[in-house]
Short mmCIF file of the C-alpha atoms (twelve columns), coordinates in Angstrom:
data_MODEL
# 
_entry.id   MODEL 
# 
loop_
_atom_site.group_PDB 
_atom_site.id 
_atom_site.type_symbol 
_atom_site.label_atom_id 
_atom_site.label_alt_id 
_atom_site.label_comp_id 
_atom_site.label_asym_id 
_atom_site.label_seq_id 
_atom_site.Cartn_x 
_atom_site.Cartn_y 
_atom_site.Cartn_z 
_atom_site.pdbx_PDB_model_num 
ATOM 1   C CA . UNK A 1   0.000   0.000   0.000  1 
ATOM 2   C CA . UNK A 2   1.171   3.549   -0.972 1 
ATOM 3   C CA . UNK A 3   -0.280  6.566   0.803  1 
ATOM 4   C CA . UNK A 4   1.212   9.750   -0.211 1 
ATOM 5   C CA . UNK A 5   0.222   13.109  0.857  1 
ATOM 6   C CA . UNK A 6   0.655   15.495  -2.536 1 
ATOM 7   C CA . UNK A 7   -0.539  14.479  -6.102 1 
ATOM 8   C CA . UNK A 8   2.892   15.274  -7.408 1 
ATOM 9   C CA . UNK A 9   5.072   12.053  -9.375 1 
ATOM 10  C CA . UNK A 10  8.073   13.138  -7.292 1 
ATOM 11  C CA . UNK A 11  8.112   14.545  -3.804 1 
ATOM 12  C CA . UNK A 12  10.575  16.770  -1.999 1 
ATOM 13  C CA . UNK A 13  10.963  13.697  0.660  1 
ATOM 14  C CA . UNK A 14  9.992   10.789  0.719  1 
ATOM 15  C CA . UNK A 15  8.757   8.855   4.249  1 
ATOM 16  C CA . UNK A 16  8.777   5.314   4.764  1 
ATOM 17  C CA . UNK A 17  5.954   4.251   7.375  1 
ATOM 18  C CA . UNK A 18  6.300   0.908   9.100  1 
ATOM 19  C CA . UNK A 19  2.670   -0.535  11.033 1 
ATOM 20  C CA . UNK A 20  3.894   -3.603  12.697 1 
ATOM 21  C CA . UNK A 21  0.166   -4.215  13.356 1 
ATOM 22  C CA . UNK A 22  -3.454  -2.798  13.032 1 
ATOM 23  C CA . UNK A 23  -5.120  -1.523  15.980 1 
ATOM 24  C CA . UNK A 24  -6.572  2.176   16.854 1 
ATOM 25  C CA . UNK A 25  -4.182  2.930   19.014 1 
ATOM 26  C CA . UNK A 26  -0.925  2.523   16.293 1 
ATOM 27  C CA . UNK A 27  -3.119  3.654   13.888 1 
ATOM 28  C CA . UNK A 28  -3.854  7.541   15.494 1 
ATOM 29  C CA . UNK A 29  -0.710  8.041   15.910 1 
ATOM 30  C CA . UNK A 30  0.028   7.102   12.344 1 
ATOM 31  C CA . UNK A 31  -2.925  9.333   10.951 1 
ATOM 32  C CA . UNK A 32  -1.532  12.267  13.289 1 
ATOM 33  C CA . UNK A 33  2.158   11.978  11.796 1 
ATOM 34  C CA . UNK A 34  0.996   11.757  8.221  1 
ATOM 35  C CA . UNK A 35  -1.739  15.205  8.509  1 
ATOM 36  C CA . UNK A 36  1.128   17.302  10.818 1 
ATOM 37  C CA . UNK A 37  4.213   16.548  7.948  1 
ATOM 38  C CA . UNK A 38  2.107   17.403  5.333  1 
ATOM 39  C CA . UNK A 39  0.574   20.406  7.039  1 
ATOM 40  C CA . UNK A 40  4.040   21.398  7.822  1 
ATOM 41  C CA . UNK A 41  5.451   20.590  4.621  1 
ATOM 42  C CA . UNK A 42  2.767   22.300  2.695  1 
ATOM 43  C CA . UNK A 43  3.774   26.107  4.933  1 
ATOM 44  C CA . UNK A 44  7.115   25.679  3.561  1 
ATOM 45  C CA . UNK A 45  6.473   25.110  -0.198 1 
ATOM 46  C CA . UNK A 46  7.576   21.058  0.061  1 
ATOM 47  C CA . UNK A 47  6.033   18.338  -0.402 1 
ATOM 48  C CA . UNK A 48  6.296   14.684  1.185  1 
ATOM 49  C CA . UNK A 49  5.439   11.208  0.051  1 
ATOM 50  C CA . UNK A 50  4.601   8.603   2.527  1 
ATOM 51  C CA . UNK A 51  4.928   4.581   1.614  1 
ATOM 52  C CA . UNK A 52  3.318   3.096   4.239  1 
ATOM 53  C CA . UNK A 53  3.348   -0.640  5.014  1 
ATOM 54  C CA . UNK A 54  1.643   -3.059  7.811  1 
ATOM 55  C CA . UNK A 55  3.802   -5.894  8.615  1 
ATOM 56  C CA . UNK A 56  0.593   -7.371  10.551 1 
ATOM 57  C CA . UNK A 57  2.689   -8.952  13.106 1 
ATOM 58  C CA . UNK A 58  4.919   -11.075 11.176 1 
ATOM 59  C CA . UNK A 59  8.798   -9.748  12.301 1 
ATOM 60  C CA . UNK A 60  10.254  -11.684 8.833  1 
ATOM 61  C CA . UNK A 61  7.590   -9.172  7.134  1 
ATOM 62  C CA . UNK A 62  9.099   -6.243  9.082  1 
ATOM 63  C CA . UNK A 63  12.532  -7.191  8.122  1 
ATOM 64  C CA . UNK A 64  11.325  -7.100  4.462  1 
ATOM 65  C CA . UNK A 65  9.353   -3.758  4.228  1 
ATOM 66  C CA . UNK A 66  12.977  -2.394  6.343  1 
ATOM 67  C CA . UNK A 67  14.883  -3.463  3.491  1 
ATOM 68  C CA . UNK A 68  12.481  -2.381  1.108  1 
ATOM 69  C CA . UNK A 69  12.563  1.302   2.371  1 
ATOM 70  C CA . UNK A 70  16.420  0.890   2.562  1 
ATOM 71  C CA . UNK A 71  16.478  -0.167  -1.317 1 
ATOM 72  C CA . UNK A 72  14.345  3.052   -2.151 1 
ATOM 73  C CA . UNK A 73  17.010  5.265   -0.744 1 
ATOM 74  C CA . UNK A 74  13.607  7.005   1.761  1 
ATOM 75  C CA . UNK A 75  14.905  9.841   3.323  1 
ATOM 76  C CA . UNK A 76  13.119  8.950   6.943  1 
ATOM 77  C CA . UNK A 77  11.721  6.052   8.530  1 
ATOM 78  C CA . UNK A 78  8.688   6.102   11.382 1 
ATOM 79  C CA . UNK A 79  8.709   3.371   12.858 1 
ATOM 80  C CA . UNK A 80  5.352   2.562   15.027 1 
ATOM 81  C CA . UNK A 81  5.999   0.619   18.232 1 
ATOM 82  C CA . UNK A 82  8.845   -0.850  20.262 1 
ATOM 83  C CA . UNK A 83  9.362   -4.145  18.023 1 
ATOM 84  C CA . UNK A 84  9.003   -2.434  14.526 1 
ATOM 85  C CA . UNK A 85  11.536  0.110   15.337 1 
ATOM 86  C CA . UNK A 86  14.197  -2.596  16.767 1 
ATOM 87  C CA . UNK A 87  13.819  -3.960  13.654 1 
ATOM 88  C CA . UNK A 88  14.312  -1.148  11.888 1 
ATOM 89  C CA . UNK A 89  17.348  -0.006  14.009 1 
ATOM 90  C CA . UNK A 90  19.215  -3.617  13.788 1 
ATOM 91  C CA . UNK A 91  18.782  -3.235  9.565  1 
ATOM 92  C CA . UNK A 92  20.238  0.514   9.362  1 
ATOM 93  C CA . UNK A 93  22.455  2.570   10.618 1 
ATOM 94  C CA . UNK A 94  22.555  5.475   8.389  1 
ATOM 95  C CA . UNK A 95  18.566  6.595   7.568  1 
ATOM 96  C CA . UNK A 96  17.137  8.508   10.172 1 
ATOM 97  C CA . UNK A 97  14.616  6.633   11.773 1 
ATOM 98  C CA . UNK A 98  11.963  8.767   14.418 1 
ATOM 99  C CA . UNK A 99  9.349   6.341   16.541 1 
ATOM 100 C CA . UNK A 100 6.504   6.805   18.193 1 
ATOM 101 C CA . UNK A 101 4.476   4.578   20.654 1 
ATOM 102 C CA . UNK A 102 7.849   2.981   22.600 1 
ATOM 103 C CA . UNK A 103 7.265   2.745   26.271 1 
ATOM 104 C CA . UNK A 104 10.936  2.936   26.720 1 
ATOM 105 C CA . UNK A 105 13.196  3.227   23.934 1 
ATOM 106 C CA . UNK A 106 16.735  3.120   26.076 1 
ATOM 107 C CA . UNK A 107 14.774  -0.304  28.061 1 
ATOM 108 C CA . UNK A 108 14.466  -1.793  24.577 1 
ATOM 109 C CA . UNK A 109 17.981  -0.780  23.468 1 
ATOM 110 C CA . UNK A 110 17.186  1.913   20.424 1 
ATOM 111 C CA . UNK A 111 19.117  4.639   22.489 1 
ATOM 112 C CA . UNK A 112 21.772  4.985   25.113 1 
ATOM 113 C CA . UNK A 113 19.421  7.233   27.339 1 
ATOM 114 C CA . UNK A 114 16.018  8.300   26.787 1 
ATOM 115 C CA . UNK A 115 17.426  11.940  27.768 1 
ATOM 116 C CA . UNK A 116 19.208  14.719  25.923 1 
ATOM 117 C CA . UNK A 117 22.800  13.632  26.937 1 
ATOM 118 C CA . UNK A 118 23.365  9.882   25.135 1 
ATOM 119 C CA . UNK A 119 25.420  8.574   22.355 1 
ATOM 120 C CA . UNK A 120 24.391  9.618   19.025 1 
ATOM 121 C CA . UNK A 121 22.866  7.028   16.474 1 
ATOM 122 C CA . UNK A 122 19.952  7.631   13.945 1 
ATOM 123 C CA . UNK A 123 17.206  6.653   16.063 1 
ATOM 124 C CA . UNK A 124 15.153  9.083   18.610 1 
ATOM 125 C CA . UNK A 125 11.628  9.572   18.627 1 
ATOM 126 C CA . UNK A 126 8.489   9.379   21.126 1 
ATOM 127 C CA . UNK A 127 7.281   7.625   23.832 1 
ATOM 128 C CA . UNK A 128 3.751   6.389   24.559 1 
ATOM 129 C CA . UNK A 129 4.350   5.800   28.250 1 
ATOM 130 C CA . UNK A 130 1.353   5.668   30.169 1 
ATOM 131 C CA . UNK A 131 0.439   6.795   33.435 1 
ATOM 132 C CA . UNK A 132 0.648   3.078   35.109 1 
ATOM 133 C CA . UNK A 133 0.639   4.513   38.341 1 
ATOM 134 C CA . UNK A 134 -2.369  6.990   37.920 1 
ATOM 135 C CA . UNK A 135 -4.051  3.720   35.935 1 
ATOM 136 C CA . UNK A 136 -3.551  1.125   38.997 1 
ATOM 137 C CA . UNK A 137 -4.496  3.584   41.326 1 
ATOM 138 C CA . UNK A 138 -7.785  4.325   39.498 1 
ATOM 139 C CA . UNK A 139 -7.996  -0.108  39.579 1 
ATOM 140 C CA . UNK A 140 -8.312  0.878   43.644 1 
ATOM 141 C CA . UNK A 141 -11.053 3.506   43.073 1 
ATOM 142 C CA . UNK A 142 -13.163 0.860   40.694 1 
ATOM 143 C CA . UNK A 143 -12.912 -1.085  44.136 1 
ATOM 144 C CA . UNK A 144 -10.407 -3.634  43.357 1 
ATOM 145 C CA . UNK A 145 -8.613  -5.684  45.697 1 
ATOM 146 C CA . UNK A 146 -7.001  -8.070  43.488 1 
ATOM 147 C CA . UNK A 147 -6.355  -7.472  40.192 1 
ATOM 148 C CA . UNK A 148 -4.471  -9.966  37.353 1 
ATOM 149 C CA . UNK A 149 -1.719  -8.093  35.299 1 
ATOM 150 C CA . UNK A 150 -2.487  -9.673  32.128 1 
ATOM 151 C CA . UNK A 151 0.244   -8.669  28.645 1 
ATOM 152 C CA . UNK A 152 1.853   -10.761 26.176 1 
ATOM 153 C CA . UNK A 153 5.275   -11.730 27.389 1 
ATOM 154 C CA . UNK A 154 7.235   -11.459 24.223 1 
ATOM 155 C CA . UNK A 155 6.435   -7.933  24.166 1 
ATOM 156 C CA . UNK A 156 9.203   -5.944  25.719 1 
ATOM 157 C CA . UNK A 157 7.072   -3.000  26.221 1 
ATOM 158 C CA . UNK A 158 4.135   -4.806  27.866 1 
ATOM 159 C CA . UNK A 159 6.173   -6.176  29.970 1 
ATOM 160 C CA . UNK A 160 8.423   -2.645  31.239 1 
ATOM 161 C CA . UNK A 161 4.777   -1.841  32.155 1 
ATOM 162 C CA . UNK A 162 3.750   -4.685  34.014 1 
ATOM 163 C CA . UNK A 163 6.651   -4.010  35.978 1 
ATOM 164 C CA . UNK A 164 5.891   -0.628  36.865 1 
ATOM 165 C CA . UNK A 165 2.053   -1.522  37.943 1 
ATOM 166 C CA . UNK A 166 3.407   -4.395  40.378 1 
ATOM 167 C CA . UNK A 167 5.862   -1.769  42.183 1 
ATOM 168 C CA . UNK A 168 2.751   0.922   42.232 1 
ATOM 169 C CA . UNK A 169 0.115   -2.267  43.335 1 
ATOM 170 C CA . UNK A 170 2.857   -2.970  46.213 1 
ATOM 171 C CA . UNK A 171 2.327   1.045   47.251 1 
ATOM 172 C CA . UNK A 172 -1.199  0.794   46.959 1 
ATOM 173 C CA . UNK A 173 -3.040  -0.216  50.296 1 
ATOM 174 C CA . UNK A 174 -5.341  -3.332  50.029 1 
ATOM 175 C CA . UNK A 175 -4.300  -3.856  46.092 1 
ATOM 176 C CA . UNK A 176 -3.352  -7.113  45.385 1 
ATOM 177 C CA . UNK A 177 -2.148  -8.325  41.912 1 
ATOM 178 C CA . UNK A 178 -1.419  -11.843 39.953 1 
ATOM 179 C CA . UNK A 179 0.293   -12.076 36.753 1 
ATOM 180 C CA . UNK A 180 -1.186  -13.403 33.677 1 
ATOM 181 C CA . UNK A 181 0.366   -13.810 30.257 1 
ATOM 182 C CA . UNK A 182 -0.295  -14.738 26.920 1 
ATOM 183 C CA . UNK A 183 2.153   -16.384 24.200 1 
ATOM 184 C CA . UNK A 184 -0.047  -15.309 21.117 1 
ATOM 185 C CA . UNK A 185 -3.499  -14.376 20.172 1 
ATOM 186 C CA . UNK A 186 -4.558  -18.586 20.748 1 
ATOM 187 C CA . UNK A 187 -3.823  -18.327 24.476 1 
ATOM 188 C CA . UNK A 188 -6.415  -15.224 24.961 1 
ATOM 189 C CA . UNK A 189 -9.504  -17.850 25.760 1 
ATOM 190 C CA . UNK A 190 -7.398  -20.119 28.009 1 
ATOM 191 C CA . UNK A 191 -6.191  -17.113 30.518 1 
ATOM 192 C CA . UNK A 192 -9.392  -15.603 30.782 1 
ATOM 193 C CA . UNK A 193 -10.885 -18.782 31.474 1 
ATOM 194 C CA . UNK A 194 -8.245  -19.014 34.186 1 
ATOM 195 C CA . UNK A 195 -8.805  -15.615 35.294 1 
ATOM 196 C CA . UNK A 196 -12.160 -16.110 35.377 1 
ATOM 197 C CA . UNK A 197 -12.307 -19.026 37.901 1 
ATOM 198 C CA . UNK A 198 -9.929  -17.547 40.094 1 
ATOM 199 C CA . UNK A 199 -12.638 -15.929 42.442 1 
ATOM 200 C CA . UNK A 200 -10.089 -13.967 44.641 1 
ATOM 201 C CA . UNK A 201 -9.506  -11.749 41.151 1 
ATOM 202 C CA . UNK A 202 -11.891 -8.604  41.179 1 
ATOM 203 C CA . UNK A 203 -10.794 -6.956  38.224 1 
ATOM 204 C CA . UNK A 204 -8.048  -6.912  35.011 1 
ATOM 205 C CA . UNK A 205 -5.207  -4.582  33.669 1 
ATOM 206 C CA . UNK A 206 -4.026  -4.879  30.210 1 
ATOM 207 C CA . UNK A 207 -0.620  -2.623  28.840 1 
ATOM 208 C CA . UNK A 208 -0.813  -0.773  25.830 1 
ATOM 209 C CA . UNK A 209 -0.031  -4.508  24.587 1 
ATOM 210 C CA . UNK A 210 -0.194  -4.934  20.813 1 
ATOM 211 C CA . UNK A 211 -1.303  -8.313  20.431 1 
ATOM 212 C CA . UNK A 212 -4.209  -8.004  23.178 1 
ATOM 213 C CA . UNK A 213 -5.291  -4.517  21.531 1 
ATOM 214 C CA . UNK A 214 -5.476  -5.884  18.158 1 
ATOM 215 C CA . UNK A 215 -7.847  -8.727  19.833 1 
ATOM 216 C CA . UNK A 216 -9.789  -6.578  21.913 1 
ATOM 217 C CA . UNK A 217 -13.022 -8.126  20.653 1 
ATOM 218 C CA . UNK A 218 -12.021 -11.631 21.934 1 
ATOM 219 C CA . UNK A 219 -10.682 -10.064 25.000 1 
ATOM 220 C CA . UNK A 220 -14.039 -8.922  26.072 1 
ATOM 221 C CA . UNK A 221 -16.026 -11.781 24.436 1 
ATOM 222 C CA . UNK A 222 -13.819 -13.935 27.001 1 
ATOM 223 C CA . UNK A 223 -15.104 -11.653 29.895 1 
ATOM 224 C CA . UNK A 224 -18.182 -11.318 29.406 1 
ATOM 225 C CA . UNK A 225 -18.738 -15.406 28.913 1 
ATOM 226 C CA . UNK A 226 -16.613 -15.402 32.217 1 
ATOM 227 C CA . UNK A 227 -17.679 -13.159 35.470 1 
ATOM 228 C CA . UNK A 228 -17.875 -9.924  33.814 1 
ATOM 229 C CA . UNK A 229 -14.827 -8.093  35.601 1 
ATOM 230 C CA . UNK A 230 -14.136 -5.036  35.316 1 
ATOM 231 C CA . UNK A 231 -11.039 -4.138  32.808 1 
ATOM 232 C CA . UNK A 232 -8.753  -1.207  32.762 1 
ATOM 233 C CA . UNK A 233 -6.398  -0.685  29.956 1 
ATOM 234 C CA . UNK A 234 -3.051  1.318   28.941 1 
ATOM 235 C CA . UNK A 235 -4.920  3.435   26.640 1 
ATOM 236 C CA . UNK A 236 -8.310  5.026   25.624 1 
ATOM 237 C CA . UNK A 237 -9.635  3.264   22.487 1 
ATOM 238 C CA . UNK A 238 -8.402  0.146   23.687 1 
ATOM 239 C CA . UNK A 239 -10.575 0.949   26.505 1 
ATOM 240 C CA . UNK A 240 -12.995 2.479   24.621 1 
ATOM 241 C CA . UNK A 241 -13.360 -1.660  23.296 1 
ATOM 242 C CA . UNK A 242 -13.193 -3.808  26.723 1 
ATOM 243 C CA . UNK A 243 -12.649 -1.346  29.963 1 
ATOM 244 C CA . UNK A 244 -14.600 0.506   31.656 1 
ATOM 245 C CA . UNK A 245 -12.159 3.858   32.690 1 
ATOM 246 C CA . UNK A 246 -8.468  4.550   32.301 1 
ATOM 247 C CA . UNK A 247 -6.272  7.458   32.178 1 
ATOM 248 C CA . UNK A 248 -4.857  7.201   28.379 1 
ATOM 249 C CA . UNK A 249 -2.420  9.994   26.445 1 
ATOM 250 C CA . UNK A 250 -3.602  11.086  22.987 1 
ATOM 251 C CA . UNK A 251 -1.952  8.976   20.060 1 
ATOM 252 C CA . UNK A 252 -3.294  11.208  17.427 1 
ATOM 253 C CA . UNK A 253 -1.280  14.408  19.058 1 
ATOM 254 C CA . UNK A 254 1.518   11.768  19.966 1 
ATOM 255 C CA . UNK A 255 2.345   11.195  16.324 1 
ATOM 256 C CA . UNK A 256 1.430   15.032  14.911 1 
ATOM 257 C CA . UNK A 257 4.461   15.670  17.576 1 
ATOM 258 C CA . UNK A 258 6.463   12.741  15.934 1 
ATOM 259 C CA . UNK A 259 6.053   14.561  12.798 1 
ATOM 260 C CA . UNK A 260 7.222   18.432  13.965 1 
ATOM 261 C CA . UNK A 261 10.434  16.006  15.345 1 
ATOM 262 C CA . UNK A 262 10.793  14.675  11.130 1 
ATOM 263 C CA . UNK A 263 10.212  18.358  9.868  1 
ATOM 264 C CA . UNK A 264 13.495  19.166  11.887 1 
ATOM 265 C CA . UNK A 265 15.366  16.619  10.732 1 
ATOM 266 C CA . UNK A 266 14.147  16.893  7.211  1 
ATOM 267 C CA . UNK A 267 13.669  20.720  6.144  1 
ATOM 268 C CA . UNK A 268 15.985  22.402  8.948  1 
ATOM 269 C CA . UNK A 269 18.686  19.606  8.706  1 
ATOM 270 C CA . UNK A 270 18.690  18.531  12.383 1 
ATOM 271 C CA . UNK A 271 20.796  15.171  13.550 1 
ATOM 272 C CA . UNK A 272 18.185  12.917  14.563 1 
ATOM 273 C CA . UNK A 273 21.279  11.582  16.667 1 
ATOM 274 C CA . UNK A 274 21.061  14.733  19.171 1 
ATOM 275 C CA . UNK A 275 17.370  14.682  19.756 1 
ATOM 276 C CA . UNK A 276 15.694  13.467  22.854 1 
ATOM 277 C CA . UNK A 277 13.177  11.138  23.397 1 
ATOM 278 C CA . UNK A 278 10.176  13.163  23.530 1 
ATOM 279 C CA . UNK A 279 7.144   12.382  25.554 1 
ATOM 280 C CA . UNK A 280 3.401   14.097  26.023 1 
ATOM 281 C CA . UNK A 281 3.233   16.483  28.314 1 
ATOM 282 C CA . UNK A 282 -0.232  17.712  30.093 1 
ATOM 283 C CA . UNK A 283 -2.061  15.271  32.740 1 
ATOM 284 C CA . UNK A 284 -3.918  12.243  30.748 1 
ATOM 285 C CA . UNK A 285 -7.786  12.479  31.412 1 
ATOM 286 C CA . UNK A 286 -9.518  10.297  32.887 1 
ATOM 287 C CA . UNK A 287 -12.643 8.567   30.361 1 
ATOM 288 C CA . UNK A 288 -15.206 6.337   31.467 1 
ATOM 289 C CA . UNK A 289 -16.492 3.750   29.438 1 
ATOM 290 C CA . UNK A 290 -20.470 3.802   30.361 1 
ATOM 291 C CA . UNK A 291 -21.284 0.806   27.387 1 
ATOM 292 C CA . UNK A 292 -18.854 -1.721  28.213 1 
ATOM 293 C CA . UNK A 293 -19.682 -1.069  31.985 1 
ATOM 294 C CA . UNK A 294 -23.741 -1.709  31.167 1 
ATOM 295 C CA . UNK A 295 -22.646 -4.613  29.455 1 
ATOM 296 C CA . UNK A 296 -20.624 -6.306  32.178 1 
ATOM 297 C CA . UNK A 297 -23.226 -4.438  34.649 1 
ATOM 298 C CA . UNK A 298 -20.753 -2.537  36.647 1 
ATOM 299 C CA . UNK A 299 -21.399 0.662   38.431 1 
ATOM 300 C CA . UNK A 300 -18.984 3.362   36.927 1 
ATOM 301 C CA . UNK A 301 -20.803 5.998   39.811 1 
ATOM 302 C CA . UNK A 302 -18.053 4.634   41.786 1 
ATOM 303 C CA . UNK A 303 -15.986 7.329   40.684 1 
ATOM 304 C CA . UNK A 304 -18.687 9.710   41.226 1 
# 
């Protein structure tokens, strides 16, 4: 697939766009870095193509569109997500590559620090951290005593957050937690069967967890066949799909600030190398999720 973003045979730059996977989440902050480049391409009198690929979870796929992108001589890559942009950063060392949605790029090895003072390389970006702490306390407020961590363990980033929400569940008066994980997509029915007859679990926390998000349907299908718990996730529209509340960042403004990060490095000839992670600023709202909440028949006034 080819999206480009000016009607024009040849382009000023070209971007190459790597999706490791569909979900809403990846995909806002995909939409947001395509509209900001061109909108701030189009005030300076350039123009930008975008090829845009979705690996849909297959790494040997990723490896490929990499390559691909290399071939074409892009002048940028965007690379969505912690294992896309590994990927991408193992294949090339010379193209500047920016991500977006990484919990923790120097955790997962794409930079020395996430700070202004590291080594140099072609890789910098932004980070979709959530607020883990903000989202286990708010597990407490849905009245929660024990809630099961579940994330996909090969996911590097899922698990960096499961981390943090054990340390801030070990903080948190009268929250208890269990750990649950998933191999692929085929274990999602299994754990929440097991989740389900565990009667001492009250409620469930999911990451921003790419492989849970992009089966949010089953994921909810599972509870709602099981005891109807009450689910908090890493971010809104994966909320929006299976939770009830959560405090989320925006992904749409998360990759429109990706792109002013690529105008930089591509009109104004900045090193990629000496930028900082960059994160969202602002305090993530807190949404409530009254549908999914009817449909598990859970009392969001709770938070009233």
């Amino acid at each position: 697939l080819c999206l480009t973003a000016c009607d024009f045979d040849q382009a000023d730059f070209t971007v190459g766009i790597l999706q490791p996977i569909a979900h809403d989440a990846l995909g806002a902050a995909n939409q947001g870095f395509q509209d900001e480049l061109k909108r701030l391409m189009t005030e300076a009198g350039k123009t930008v193509k975008f090829e845009m690929e979705n690996a849909n979870g297959n790494e040997e796929m990723m490896t490929t569109i990499v390559s691909t992108f290399v071939g074409q001589g892009v002048d940028l890559m965007l690379t969505i997500g912690t294992g896309a942009t590994q990927v991408a950063a193992g294949l090339d060392k010379n193209t500047p590559i920016l991500f977006t949605a990484v919990t923790d790029p120097a955790g997962a090895g794409l930079v020395s620090s996430n700070g202004a003072n590291r080594q140099a390389n072609n890789v910098s970006g932004t980070s979709d951290m959530n607020p883990v702490a903000l989202q286990m306390q708010l597990c407490k407020d849905l009245g929660m005593t024990k809630v099961a961590l579940l994330y996909t363990s090969s996911e590097d980033n899922s698990r960096i957050q499961i981390d943090m929400a054990k340390e801030a569940c070990e903080e948190i008066d009268g929250l208890e937690y269990v750990v649950k994980t998933i191999s692929d997509m085929n274990d999602i029915m299994t754990v929440m069967n097991e989740i389900g007859a565990d009667t001492t679990i009250d409620g469930i926390y999911i990451p921003t967890d790419n492989t849970l998000a992009s089966n949010v349907a089953t994921v909810h299908a599972q509870n709602k066949a099981n005891r109807n718990l009450p689910i908090v996730c890493g971010e809104e529209s994966m909320n929006n799909l299976c939770g009830v509340a959560t405090y989320s960042i925006n992904y749409y403004e998360l990759g429109k600030q990706t792109a002013r990060m690529a105008f930089e490095i591509l009109v104004n000839g900045k090193s990629v190398g000496s930028m900082p992670v960059e994160y969202q600023s602002g305090t993530p709202a807190l949404s409530k999720n009254q549908a999914v909440a009817d449909q598990i028949g859970f009392d969001l006034s709770i938070l009233d």
